[in-house]
Every structure is written in C-alpha cells, then in structure tokens.
N, C-alpha and C positions, 0 to 999 in steps of 0.2 A: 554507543552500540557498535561502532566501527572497534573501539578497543577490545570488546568482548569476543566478536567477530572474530578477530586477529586473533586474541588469547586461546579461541577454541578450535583453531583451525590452524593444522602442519603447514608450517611454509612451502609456497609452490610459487612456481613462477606461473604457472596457468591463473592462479586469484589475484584480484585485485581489489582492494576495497577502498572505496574513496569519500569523501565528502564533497556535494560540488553542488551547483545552482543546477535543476535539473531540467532552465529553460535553455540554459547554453551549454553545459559536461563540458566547460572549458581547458578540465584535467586531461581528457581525451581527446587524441586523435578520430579523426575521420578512419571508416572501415575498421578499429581497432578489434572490437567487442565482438565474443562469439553471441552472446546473450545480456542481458540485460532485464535485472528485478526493481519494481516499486510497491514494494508495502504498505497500502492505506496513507500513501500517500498523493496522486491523482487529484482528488477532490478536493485537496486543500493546496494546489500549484496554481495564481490568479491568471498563468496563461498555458494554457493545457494546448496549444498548438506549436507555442514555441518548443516545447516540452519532447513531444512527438516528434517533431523535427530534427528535433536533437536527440533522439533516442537512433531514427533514422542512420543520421550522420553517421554516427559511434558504430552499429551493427556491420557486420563483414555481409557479404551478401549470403542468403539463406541463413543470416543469424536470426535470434527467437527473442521475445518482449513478456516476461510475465508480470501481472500485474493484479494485487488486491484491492478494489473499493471497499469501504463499507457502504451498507445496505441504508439507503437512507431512514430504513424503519431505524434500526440501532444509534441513529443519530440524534435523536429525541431528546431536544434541551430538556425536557422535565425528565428524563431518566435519575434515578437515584438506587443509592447501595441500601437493601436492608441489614445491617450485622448482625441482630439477633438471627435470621436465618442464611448471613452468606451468602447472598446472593442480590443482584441485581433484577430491580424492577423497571420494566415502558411503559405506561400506559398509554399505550397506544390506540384502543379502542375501547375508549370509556361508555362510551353510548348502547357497546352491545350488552346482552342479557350474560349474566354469568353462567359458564358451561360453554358458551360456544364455542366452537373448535372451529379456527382458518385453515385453509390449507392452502397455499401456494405453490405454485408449477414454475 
C-alpha cells in the first residue's frame, strides 16, 4: 500500500509515508508530524495506549489525528460474500421478523 501510495502521489517534501510499529513511530521524531492517519487499523493494535502516546509524540503542537474503526456490527465472523448477487451478507439479527427496518443514530 505504501508503494501504491508513492506511485500515486507527486513528490513532495511535505509527504511522508512510512511503515512503522504504531506503538512506538520509531521512524519519527518527536513534534515532527503536521497530522497523522490510521485506517481500520486501531482495533486491531494489542496496545492502543502505547499507540496514542506515540501518535502524541510525533504531532507538532495543534497537529490533527484522523482515524477509522470499523463498526463492530461489520465485524461479524459469520459475514459471508454472496457471488450470484455481488455482494456481501451479516446476519446480524437473525431473530428479528423479516421487513424490519433498524435505524441507528
């Protein structure tokens, strides 16, 4: 991903793309980072304090942290692909009556 990253993106000296342990960004300096991304990756780091800490470190002061979990509904060991229609099934609420509609806030 880091290669494709690079192949799609004009050289800059403002980017940086690195691979690193993201309990210690041993790559990086302290203060260095305007910003800092984790992609659905969070949930699967076994110390998410170290983690922060070092997201911390890296940031310049008033630097920004984006970051995506997934939803643990999406998480759903029995999730499976159908291919006859392309797409992926949860079931996730098997008990309710068919038709009903959830709605989440």
């Amino acid at each position: 991903m880091i290669d494709l990253a690079r192949a799609r993106t004009e050289p800059s000296p403002t980017i940086a793309y690195r691979a690193d342990d993201a309990r210690a960004l041993a790559s990086c300096r302290d203060d260095e980072s305007d910003g800092v991304t984790c992609h659905l990756g969070l949930m699967d780091i076994p110390d998410l304090d170290a983690t922060l800490r070092s997201v911390q470190r890296v940031l310049k002061p008033g630097g920004w942290f984006v970051f995506v979990i997934g939803h643990p509904c999406f998480l759903a060991p029995q999730c499976w692909h159908d291919h006859r229609r392309q797409r992926a099934n949860w079931p996730l609420y098997p008990r309710l009556p068919a038709g009903t509609l959830l709605a989440v806030a």
